[in-house]
SERO-4910 file (N, C-alpha, C, O; in steps of 0.05 Angstrom, whole numbers):
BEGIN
 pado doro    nc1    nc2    nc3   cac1   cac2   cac3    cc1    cc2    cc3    oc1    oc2    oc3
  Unk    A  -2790    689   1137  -2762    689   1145  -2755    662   1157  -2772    651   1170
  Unk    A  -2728    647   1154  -2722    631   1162  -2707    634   1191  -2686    645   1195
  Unk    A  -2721    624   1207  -2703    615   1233  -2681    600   1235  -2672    583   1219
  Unk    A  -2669    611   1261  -2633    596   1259  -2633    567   1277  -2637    565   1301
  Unk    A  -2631    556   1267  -2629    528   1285  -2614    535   1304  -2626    535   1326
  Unk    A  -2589    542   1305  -2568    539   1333  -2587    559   1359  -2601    579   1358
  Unk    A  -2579    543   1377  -2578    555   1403  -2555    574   1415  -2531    573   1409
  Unk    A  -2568    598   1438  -2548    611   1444  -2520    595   1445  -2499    592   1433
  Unk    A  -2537    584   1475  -2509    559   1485  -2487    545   1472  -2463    544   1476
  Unk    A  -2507    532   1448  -2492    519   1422  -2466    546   1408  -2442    545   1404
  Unk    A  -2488    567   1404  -2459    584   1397  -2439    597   1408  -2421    608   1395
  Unk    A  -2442    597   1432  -2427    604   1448  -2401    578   1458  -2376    581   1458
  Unk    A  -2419    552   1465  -2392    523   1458  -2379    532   1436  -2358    544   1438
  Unk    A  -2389    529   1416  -2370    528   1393  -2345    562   1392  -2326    567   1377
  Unk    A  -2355    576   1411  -2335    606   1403  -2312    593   1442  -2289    602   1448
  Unk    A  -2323    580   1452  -2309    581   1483  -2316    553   1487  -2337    547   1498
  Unk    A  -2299    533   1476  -2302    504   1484  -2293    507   1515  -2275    520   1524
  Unk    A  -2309    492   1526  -2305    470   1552  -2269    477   1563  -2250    479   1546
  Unk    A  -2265    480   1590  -2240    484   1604  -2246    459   1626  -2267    456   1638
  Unk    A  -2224    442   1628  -2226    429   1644  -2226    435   1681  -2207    449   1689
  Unk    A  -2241    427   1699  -2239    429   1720  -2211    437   1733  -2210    456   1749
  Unk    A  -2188    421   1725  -2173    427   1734  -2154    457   1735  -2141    470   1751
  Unk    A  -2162    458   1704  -2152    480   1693  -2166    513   1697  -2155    534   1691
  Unk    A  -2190    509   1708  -2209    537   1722  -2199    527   1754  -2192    550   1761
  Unk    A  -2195    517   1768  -2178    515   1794  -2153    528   1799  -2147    540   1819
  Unk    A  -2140    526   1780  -2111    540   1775  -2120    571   1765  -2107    590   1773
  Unk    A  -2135    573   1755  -2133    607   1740  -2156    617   1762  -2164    639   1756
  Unk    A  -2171    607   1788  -2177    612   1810  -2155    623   1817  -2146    645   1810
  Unk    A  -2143    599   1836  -2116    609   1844  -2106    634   1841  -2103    650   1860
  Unk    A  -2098    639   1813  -2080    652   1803  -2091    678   1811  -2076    695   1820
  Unk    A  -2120    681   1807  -2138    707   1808  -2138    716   1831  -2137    740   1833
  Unk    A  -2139    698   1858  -2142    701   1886  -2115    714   1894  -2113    731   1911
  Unk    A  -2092    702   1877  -2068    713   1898  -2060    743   1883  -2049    763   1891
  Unk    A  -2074    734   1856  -2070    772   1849  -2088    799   1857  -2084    823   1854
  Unk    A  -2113    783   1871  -2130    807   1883  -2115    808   1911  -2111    828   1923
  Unk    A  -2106    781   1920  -2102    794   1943  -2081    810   1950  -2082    824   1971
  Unk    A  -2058    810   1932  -2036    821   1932  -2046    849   1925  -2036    868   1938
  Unk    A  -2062    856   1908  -2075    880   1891  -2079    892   1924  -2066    909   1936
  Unk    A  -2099    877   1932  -2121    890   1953  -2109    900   1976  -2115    922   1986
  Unk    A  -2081    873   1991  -2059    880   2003  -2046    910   2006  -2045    924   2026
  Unk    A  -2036    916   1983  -2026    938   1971  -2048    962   1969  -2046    979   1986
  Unk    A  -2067    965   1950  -2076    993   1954  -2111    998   1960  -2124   1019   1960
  Unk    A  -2119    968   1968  -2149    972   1994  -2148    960   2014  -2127    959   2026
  Unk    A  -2164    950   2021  -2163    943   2046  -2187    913   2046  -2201    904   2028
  Unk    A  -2181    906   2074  -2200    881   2074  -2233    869   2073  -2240    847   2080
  Unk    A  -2254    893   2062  -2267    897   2052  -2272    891   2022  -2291    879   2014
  Unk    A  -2257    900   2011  -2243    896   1971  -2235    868   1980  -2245    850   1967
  Unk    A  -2222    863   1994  -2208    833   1992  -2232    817   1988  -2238    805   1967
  Unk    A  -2248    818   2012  -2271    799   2007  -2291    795   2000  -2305    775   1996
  Unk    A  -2294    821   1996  -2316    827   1954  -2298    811   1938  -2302    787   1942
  Unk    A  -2282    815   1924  -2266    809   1909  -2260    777   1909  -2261    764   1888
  Unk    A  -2253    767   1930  -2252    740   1942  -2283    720   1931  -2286    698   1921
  Unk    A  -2301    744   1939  -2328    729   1945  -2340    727   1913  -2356    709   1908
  Unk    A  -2330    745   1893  -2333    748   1868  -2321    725   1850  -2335    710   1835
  Unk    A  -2296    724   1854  -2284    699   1842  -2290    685   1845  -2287    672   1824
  Unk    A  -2304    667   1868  -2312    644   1874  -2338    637   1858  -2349    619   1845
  Unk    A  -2341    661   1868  -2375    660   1841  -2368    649   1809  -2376    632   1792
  Unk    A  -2351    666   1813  -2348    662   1778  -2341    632   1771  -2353    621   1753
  Unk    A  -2319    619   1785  -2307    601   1788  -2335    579   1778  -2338    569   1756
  Unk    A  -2351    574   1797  -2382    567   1798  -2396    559   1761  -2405    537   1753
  Unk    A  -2393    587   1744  -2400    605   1729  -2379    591   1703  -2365    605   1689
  Unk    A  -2379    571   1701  -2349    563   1675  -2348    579   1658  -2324    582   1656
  Unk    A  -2358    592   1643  -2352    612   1624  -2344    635   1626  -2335    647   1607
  Unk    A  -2349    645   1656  -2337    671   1662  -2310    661   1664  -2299    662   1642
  Unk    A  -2294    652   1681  -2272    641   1682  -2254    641   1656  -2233    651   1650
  Unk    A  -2273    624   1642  -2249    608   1612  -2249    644   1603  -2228    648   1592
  Unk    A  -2263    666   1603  -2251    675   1588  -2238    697   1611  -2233    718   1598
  Unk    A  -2232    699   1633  -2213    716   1652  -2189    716   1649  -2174    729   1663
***
């Protein structure tokens, strides 16, 4: 059997090119003021900062992000 040259990574760039820094900063943002408004509204400050503490992770994580 023939083996596949590409790498995961490789196929995965090619399906989710590269997001610029600036542009996973902003859809941070965006995520933060909608959990917190979420969390505001129907949990409490516990969820907030799971939730808080999660995003940031991801943020970290470039590919989780580009595709949120």
């Amino acid at each position: 059997m023939k083996k596949h040259s590409i790498t995961v990574a490789e196929n995965l760039e090619s399906h989710y090119p590269s997001m610029p820094k600036n542009d996973i900063k902003e859809r941070q943002k965006k995520l933060l003021e909608l959990t917190r408004t979420s969390c505001e509204d129907k949990l409490n400050d516990e969820y907030l900062l799971l939730c808080e503490k999660l995003i940031n992770k991801m943020t970290r994580k470039k590919r989780t992000v580009e595709r949120a």
